[in-house]
Biotite code that builds the C-alpha atoms (Angstrom):
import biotite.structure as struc

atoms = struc.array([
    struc.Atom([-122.242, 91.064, -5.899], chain_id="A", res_id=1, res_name="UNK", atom_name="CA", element="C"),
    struc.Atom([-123.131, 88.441, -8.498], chain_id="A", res_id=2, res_name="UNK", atom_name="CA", element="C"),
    struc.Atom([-119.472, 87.498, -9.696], chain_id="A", res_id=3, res_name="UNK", atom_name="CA", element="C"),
    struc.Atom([-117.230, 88.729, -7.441], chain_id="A", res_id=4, res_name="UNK", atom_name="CA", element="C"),
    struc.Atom([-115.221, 88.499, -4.137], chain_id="A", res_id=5, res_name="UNK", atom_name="CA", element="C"),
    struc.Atom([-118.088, 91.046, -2.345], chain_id="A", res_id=6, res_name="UNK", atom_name="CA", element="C"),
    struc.Atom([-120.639, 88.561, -3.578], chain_id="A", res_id=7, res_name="UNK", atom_name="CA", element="C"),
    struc.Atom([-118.441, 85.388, -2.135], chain_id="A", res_id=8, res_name="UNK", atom_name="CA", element="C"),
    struc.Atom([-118.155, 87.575, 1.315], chain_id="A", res_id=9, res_name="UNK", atom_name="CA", element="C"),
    struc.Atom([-121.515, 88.714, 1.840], chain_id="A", res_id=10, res_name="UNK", atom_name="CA", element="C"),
    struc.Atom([-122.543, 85.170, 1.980], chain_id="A", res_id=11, res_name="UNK", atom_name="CA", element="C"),
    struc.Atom([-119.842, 84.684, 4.980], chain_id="A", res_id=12, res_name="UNK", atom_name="CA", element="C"),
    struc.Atom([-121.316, 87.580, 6.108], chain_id="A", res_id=13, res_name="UNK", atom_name="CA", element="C"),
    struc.Atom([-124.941, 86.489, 6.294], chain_id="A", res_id=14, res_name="UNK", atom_name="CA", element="C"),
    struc.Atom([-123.528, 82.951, 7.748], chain_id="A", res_id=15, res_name="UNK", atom_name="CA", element="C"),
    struc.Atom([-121.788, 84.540, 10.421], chain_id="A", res_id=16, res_name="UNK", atom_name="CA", element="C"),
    struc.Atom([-125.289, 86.150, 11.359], chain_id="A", res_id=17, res_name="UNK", atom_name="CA", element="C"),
    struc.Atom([-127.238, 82.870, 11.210], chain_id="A", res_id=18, res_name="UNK", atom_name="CA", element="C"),
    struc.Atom([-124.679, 80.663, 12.607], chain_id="A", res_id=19, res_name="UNK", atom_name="CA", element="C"),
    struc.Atom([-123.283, 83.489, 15.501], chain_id="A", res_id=20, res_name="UNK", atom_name="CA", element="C"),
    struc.Atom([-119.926, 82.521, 14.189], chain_id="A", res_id=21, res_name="UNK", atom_name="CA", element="C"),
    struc.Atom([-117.714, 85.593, 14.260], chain_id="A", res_id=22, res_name="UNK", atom_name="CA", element="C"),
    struc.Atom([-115.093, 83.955, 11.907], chain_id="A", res_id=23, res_name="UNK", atom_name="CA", element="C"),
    struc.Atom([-116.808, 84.366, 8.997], chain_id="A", res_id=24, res_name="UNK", atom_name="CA", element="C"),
    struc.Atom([-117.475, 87.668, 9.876], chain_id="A", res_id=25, res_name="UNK", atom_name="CA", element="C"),
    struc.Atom([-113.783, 88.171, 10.173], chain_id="A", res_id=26, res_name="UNK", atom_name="CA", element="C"),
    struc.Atom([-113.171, 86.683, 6.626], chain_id="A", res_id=27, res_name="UNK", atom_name="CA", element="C"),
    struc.Atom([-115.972, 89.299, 5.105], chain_id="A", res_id=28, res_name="UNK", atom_name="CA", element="C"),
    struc.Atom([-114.366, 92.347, 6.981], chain_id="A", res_id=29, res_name="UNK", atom_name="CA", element="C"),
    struc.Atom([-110.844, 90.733, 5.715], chain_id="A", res_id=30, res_name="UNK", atom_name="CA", element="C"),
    struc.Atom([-112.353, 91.127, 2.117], chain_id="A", res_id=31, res_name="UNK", atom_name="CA", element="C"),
    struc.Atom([-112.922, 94.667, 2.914], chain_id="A", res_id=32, res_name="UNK", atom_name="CA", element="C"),
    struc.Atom([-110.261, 96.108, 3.834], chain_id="A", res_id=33, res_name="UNK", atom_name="CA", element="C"),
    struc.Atom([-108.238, 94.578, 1.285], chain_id="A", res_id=34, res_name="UNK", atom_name="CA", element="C"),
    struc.Atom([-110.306, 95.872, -1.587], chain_id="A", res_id=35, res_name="UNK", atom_name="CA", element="C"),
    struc.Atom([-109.971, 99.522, -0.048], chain_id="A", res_id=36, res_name="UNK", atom_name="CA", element="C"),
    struc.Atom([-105.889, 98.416, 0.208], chain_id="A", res_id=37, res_name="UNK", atom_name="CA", element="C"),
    struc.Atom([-105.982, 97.518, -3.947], chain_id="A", res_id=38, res_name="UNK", atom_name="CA", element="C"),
    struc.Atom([-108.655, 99.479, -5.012], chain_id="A", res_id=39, res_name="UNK", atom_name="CA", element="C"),
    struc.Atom([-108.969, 102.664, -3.357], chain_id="A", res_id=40, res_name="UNK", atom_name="CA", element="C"),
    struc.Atom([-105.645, 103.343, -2.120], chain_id="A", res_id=41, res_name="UNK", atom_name="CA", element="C"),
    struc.Atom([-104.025, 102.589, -5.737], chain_id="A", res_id=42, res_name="UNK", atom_name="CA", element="C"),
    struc.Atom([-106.717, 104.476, -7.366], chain_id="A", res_id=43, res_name="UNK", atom_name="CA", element="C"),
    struc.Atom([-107.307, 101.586, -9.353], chain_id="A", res_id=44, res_name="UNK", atom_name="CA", element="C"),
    struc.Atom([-111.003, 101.129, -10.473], chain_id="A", res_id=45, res_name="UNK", atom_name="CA", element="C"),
    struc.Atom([-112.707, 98.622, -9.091], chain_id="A", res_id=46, res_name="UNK", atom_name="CA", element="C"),
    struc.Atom([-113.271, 95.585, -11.006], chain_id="A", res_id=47, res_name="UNK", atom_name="CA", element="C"),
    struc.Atom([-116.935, 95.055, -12.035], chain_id="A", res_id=48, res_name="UNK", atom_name="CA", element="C"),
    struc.Atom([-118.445, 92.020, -14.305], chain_id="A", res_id=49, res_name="UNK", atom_name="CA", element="C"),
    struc.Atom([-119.407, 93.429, -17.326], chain_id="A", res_id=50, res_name="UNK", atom_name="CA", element="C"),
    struc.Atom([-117.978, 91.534, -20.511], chain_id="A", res_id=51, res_name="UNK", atom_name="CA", element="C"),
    struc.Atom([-116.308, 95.034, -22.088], chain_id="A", res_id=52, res_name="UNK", atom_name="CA", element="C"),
    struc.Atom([-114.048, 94.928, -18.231], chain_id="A", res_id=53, res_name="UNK", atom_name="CA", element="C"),
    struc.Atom([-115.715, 98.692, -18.288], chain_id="A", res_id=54, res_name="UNK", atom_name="CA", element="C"),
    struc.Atom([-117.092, 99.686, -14.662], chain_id="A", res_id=55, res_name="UNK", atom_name="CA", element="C"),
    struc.Atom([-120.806, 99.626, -14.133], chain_id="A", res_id=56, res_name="UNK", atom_name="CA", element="C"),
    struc.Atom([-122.994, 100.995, -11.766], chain_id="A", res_id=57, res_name="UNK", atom_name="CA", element="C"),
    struc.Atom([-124.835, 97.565, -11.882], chain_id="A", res_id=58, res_name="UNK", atom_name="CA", element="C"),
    struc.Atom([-126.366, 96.418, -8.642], chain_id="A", res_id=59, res_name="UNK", atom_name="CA", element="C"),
    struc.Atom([-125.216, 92.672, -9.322], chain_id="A", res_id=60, res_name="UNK", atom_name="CA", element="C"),
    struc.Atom([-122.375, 93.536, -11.707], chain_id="A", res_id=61, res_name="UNK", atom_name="CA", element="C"),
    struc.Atom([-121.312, 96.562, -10.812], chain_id="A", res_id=62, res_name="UNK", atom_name="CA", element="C"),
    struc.Atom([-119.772, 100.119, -8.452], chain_id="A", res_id=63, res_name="UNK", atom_name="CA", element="C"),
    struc.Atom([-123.572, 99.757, -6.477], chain_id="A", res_id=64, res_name="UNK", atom_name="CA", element="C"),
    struc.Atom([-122.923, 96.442, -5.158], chain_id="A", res_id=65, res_name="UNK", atom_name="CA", element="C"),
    struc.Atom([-119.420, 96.527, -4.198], chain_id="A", res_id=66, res_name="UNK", atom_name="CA", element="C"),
    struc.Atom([-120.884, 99.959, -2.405], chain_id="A", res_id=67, res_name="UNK", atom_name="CA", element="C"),
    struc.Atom([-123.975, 97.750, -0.908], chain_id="A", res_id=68, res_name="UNK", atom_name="CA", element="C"),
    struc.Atom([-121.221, 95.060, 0.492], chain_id="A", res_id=69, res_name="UNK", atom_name="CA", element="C"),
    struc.Atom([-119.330, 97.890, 2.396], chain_id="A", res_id=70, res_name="UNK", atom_name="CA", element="C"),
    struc.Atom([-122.943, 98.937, 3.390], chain_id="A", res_id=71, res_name="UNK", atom_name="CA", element="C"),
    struc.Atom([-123.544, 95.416, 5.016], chain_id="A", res_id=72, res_name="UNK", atom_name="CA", element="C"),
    struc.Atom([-119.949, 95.048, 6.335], chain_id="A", res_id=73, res_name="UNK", atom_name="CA", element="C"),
    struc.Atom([-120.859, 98.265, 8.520], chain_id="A", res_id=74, res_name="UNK", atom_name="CA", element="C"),
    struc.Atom([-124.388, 97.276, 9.476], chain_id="A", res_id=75, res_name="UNK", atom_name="CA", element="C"),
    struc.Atom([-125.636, 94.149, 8.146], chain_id="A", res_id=76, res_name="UNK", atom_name="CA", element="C"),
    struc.Atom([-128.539, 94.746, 10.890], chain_id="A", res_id=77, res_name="UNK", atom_name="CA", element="C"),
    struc.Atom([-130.510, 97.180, 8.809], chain_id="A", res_id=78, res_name="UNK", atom_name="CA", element="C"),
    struc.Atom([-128.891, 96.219, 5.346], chain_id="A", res_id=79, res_name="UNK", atom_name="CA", element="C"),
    struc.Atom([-130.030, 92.935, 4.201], chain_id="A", res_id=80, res_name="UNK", atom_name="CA", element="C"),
    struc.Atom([-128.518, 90.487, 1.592], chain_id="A", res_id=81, res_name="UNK", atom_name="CA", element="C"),
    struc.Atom([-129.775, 90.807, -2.113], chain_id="A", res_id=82, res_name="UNK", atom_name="CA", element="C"),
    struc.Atom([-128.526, 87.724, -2.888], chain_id="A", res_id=83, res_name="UNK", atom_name="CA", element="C"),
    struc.Atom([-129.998, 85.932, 0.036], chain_id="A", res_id=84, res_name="UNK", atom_name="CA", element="C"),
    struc.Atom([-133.541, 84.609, -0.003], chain_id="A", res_id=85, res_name="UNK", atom_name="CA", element="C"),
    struc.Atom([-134.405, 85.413, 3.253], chain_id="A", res_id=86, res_name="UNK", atom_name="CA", element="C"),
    struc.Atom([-137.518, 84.438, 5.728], chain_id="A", res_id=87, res_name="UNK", atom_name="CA", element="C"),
    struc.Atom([-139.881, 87.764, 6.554], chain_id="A", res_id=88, res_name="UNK", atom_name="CA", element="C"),
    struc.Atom([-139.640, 87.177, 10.215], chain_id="A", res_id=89, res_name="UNK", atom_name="CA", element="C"),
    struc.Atom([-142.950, 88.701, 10.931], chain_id="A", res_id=90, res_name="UNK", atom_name="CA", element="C"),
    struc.Atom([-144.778, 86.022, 8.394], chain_id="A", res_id=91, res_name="UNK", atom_name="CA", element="C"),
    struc.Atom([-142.917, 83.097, 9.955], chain_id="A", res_id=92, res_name="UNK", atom_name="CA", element="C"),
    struc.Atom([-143.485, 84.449, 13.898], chain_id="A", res_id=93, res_name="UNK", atom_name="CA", element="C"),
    struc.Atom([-147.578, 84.498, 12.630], chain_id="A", res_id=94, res_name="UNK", atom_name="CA", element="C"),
    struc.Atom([-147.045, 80.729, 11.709], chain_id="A", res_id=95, res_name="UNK", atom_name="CA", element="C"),
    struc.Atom([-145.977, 79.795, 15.091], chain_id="A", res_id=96, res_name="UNK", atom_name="CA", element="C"),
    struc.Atom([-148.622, 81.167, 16.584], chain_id="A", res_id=97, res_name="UNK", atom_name="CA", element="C"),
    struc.Atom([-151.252, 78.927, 17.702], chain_id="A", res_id=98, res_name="UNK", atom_name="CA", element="C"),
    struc.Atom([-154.539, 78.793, 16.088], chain_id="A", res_id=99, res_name="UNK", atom_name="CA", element="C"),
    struc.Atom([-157.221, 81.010, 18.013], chain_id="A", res_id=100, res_name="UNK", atom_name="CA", element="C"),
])
């Protein structure tokens, strides 16, 4: 998530969400599929960010965030970004509301 092309697409991902601009969503999913085209097909390992090249199961550097981004490509709805600060929207709809 932190260094790598899942990282780079979940942000498209999340924009495509705020901005309701189904081309960036179309770039993330791109991403996808062609990591399961090198990756999983080849039965290569997946590239992670640690400094020894090893795989991880690292949230940010690691197997558990490239598994989080699929996650989000299939529901982003109920998956949020972890890399994303994003607004509780109960706490901002209580800010709105006029005072009583």
């Amino acid at each position: 998530m932190c260094h790598g092309h899942a990282g780079n697409a979940d942000l498209l991902l999340y924009a495509s969400q705020i901005l309701a601009n189904p081309e960036y969503e179309s770039i993330a999913q791109r991403v996808g599929s062609e990591g399961i085209e090198w990756y999983e097909k080849e039965k290569i390992p997946w590239p992670c960010g640690s400094q020894q090249g090893h795989e991880t199961p690292d949230l940010m550097l690691g197997t558990a965030g490239i598994g989080y981004f699929y996650l989000r490509l299939h529901h982003a709805a109920t998956n949020p970004p972890v890399l994303i600060i994003v607004p509780d929207e109960g706490r901002a709809a209580k800010r709105r509301e006029p005072p009583t």
